[in-house]
N, C-alpha and C positions, 0 to 999 in steps of 0.2 A: 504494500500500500504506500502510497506518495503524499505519507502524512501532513510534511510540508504546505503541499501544493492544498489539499484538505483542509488545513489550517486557515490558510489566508483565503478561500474561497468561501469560509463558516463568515470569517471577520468582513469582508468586503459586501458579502449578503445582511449583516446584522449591522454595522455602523453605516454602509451607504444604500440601504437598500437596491445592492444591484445583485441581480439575477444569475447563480452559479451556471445556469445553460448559457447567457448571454457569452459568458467569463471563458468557460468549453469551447465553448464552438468559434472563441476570439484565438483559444492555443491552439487549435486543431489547424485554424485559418492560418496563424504563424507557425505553424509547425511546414504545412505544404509550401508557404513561401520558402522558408529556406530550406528546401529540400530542392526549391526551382532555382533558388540562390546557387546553393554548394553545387550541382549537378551542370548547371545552363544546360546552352539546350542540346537538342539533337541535331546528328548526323546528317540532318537536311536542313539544317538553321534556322526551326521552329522552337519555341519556347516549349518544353515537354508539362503536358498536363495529364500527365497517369500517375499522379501520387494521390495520397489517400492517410488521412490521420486520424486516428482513434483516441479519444479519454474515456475511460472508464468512469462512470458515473459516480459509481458507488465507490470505486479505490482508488479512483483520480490518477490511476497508471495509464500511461501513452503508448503508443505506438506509430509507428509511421513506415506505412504500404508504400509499392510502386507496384504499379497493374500494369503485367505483361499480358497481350493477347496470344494464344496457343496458335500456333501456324506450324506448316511444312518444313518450309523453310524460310531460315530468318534472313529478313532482309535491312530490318531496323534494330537493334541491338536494343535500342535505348525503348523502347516499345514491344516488343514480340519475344517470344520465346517458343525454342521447338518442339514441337514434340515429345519425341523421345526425352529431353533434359524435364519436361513437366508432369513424365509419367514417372519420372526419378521421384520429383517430389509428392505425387498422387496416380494412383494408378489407373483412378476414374477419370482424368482428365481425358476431352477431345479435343480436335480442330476448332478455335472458333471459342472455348471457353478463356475464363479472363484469369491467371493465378497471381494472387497479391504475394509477393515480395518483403519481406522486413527490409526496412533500410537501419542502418546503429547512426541516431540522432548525435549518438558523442563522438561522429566525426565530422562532425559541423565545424567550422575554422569558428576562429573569434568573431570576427567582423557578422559571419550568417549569425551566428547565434545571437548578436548585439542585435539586428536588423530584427529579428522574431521577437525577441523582448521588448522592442519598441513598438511594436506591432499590437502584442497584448497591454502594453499601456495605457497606446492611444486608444485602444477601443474600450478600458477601463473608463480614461476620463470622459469619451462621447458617452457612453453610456453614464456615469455618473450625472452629466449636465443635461441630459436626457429625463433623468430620473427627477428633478429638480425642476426641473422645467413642467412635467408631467405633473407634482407638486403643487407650484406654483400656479397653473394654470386653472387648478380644479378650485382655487380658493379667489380667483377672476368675480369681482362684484360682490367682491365679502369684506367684512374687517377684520382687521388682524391687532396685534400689539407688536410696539415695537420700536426699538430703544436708541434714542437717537444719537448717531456719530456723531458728523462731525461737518464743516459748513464748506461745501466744494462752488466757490461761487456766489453765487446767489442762491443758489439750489439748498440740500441737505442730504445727509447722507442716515438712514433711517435705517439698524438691522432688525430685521424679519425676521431672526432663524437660521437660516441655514444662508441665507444672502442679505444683503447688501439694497435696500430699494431706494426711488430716488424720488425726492420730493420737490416739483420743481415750484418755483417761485406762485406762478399763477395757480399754484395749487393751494399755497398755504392762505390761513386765514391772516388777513392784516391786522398786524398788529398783536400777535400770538409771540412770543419772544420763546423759541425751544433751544433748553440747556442742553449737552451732552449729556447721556446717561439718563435724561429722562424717560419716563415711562409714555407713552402715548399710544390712542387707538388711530388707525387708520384705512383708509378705503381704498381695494387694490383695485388700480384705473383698467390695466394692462399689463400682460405678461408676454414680452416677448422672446425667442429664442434667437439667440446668438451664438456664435464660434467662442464666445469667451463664457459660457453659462447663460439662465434667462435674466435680463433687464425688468424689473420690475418697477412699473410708476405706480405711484400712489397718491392720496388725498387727501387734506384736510376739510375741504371745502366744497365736497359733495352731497348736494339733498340726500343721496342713499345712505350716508355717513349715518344721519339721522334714523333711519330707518333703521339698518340694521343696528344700532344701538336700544332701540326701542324693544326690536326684537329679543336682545340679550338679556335686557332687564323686564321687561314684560312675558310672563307666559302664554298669556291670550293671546299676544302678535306672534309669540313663536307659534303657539299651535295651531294658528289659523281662525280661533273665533273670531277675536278684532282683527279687521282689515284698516293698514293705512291707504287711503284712494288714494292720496294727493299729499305733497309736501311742495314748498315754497318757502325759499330759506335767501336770505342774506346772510353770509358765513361770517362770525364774529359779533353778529346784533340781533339780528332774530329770527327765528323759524315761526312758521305756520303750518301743521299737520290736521288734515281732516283724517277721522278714523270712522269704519264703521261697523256695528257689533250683529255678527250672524246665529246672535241668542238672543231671543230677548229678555233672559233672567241678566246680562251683562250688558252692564253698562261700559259703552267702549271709551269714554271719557275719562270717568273713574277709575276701570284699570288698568289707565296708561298716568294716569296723573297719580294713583297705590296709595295706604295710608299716609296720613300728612302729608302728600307731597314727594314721597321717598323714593318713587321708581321716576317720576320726570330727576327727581332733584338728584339724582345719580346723572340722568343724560345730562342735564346741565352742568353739572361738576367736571365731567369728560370734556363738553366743549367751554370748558373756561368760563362759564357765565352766561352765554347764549343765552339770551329769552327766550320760551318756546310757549305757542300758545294751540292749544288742544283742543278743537270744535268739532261737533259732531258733522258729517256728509248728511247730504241729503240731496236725493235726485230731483227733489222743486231746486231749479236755478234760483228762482228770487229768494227761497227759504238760506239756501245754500251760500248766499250773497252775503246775506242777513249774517247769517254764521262767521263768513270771512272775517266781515267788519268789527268782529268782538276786537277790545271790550266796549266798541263804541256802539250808542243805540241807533236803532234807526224805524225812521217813520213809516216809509213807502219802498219798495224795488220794483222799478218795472223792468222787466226780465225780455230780451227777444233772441228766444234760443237760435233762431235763422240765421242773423245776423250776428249774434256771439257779443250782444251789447245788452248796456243796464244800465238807469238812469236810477239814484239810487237818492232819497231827500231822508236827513236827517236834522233833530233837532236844530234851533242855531248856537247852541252853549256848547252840542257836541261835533261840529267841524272839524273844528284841527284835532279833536282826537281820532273822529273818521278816517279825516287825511294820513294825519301820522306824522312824527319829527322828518322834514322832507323827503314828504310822502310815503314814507316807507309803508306803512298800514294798507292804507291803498295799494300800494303797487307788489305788495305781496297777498292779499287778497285777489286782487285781480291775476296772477300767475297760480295762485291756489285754484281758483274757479273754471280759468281757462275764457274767462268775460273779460272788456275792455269798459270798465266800469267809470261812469261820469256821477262825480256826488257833488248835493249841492245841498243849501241849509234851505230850512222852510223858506225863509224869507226870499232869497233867491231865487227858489222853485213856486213863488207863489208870484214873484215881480215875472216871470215870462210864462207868455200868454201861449197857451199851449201846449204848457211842457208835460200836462197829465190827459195831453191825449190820446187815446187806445187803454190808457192803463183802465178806465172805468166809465161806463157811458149811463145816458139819465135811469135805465132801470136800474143801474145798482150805486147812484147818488144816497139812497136813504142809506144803502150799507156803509158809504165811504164815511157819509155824517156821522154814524155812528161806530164809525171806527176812530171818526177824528176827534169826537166827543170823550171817550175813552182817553184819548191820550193827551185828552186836556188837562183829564182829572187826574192822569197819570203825573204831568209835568207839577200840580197844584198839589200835588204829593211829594213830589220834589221839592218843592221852594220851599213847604211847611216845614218837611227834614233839615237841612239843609239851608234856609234863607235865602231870601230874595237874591240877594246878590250872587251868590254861585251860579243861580239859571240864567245869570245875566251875560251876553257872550263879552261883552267890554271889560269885565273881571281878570282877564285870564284865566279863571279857573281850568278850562279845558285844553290847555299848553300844560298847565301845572300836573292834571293827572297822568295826560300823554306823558311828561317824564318820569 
């Protein structure tokens, strides 16, 4: 047995997960190279291809054939053998049948024997970078952990494990300061394979970051009850995820938001502070609008799914909380919705002449009345909480809550 050879075939299957067959059939392959090395060619100044190399599976002992073809008479030495000499060595041989030949591998010169070692290397390390690559690729649109080098650039250099990923500048969140040796989650962009191993980019600053962090710390999004539809994220200030729950004993708000706070307030903790705000989905576009615009209230949404627009009136105390610290509120609502949404305050929506047309015509004036009645008493409910002056937009009050 070629204990040895045994040895470092166990070790190279268990530290690099690469394949004893692969590793076989790489010596086998170097073993007929320099067999076509030591030998060249034949007597007609072809390169000879009648060797043949054995490892035994199970005792990792070698061997290495040359297949002579049985003929009359020999006319190629380095190929054919005759008769009579193949009944020497079997007595059942005929014409036409092929007898393998032992060749003794330890008279290989130095230089052959160098050239087949090299041979098994290279295909050691393609296969290793193969295997890593294989790895790599299956974790393609996942998160990882992973500890950051060192700064090549503007870029970063992030280990993953077993490599090296690259974090490149438009990846990172602005304003994010990462130390060496830090711990951090990140989102694998792309895997690609290269001659030097696979290239892996990565992300800080991807919606799915989000998601699958939610994933990790929420059970219901691992297991599929709550569904996230929709994420809209500015990376470094704030996220907007709509979730939606395919039970209805779960509440898919609830358990992504976990007691006090504790499953968001882990995804927050991960990305540095990030605000993240948690609305339920909902297939009505103007309910679903309504939802984006949290935590700001709103009056009316008139929705035109056709068109992919929404004219959207809320209080006038609550505008620039609508809007958002430039506009962000807005413009991440409207990427959550997939709507190009125009909001304006009552007052504005009530000075242009037309702008609640289509939304409700004279048969359902009594309902609008008395929807608007409702949220008069709503507002008088407000001031009484509260005091007149918060419901007043000239206050600032509603800049102050937006911060």
């Amino acid at each position: 047995m070629n204990t040895e050879l045994k040895m470092a075939l166990d070790l190279l299957e268990k530290e690099k997960d690469i394949s004893r067959e692969v590793i076989l059939e790489a010596i086998e392959s170097s073993l007929v190279a320099a067999c076509k090395a030591h030998f060249g060619k034949d007597s007609a100044g072809h390169e000879r291809e009648n060797f043949r190399a054995e490892v035994d599976r199970e005792t990792c002992d070698f061997h290495v054939y040359e297949e002579l073809t049985v003929v009359e008479e020999v006319e190629n030495e380095e190929t054919e053998i005759s008769l009579v000499d193949a009944k020497m060595i079997d007595s059942g041989y005929e014409v036409g049948d092929v007898v393998s030949r032992e060749v003794q591998s330890k008279d290989f010169g130095r230089i052959t024997t160098q050239n087949a070692r090299n041979v098994i290397l290279q295909k050691i390390r393609e296969e290793e970078r193969r295997v890593l690559y294989d790895q790599y690729y299956a974790k393609e649109k996942d998160i990882v952990t992973g500890v950051v080098q060192r700064r090549m650039g503007k870029n970063i250099s992030v280990n993953i494990g077993k490599v090296d990923a690259i974090l490149n500048e438009n990846e990172m969140v602005k304003g994010e300061n990462l130390r060496p040796t830090e711990r951090i989650k990140v989102y694998i962009l792309e895997v690609r394979e290269t001659t030097r191993g696979p290239r892996v980019l990565v992300s800080r600053t991807h919606p799915e970051l989000v998601k699958r962090l939610f994933e990790s710390e929420v059970t219901e999004v691992r297991d599929g009850v709550v569904e996230i539809r929709s994420i809209a994220r500015e990376a470094g200030s704030r996220t907007k995820i709509a979730v939606w729950s395919n039970d209805p004993n779960v509440d898919a708000v609830g358990a992504c938001v976990g007691l006090n706070g504790s499953r968001v307030n882990s995804v927050v903790s991960e990305l540095r502070g990030e605000k993240i705000d948690i609305i339920n989905w909902n297939e009505n576009p103007a309910l679903m609008i309504e939802n984006a615009l949290s935590p700001a209230k709103v009056v009316v949404v008139l929705a035109d799914p056709e068109e992919r627009t929404a004219k959207v009136v809320v209080p006038d105390y609550q505008l620039s909380l609508a809007i958002g610290k430039e506009g962000q509120n807005a413009r991440l609502a409207a990427r959550l919705t997939g709507y190009k949404i125009d909001i304006k305050s009552e007052s504005q929506a009530n000075a242009i002449e037309g702008f609640y047309e289509g939304f409700y015509d004279d048969d359902d004036e009594d309902e609008y009345d008395e929807y608007d009645d409702e949220y008069g008493a709503y507002e008088e409910d407000y001031a009484e909480d509260y005091g007149e002056d918060y419901a007043a937009p000239e206050t600032g009050y509603a800049e102050e809550e937006q911060e």
